[in-house]
N, C-alpha and C positions, 0 to 999 in steps of 0.2 A: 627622636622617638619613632619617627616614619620608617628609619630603617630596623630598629626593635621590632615593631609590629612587623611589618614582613617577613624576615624572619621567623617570629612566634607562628604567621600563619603558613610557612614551609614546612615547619616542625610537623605542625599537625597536620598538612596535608601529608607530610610522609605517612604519619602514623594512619592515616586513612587509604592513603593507596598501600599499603605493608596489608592490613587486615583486611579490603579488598583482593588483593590478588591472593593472599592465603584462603581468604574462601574459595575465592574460583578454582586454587588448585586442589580443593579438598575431592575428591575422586569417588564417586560413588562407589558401591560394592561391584556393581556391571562393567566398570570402567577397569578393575584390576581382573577380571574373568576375561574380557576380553585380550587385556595385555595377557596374563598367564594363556590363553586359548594360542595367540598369535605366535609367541614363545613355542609353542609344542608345537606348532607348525612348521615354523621358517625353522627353529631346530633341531628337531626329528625327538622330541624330549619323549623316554619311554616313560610309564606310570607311575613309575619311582622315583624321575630325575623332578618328573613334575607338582609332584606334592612335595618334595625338599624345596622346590624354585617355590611353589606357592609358598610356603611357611618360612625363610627365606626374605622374600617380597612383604608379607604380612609382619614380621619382624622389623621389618627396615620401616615398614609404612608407620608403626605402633611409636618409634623411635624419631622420625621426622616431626609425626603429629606433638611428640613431646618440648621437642626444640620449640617448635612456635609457638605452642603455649606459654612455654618462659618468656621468649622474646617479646610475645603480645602483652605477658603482664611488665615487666620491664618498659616496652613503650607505652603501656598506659599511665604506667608509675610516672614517667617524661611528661607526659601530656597533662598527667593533673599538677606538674611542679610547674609547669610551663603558663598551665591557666592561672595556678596559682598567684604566680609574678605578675600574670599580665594583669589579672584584677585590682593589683596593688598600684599598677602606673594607669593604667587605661582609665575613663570615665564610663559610668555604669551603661552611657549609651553609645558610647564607642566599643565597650564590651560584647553588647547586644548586635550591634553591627559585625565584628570580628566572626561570632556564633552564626549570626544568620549567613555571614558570606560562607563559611568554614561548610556548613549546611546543604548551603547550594553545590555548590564544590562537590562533597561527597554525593551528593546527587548523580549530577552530572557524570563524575565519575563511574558508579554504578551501573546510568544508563550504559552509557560509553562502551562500557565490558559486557556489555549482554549479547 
């Protein structure tokens, strides 16, 4: 059962570092101005190359943002099949224990990336 539960809590640390680093990489609006600005600098981009490369970029961003939202509901789907089981083998306060550690974890994590 020791080695189940570990497991159960890699899973869901996955699914917490996954939805962590997808926030972090979610990119302000400032953030693609400045890659389009640096774009038209390093390569000589006239006004016309540069509003195709923005819309282009804006295009691709709208397209990536879609992938991880499948993939976050797909891991979250894992994650509630995951607690699910565990509820079913675990004791209500070995359960509670699992949660609180899973908790700190994401935490810590958080921190970590700031």
């Amino acid at each position: 059962m020791q080695k189940k539960t570990i497991l159960a809590m890699l899973v869901l640390m996955l699914f917490f570092t996954v939805s962590a680093a997808h926030a972090q990489k979610n990119s302000s609006p400032a953030d693609g101005r400045d890659a389009i600005n640096r774009m038209t600098k390093e390569l000589g981009l006239s006004d016309t190359q540069r509003s195709k490369v923005e819309t282009i970029l804006n295009t691709e961003k709208m397209k990536v943002e879609a992938v991880f939202n499948e993939e976050r509901k797909k891991l979250q789907s894992i994650q509630e099949e995951t607690r699910s089981s565990l509820k079913a083998v675990l004791s209500p306060e070995q359960m509670e224990k699992l949660e609180n550690k899973m908790r700190q974890e994401s935490k810590k994590n958080a921190v970590q990336k700031k």
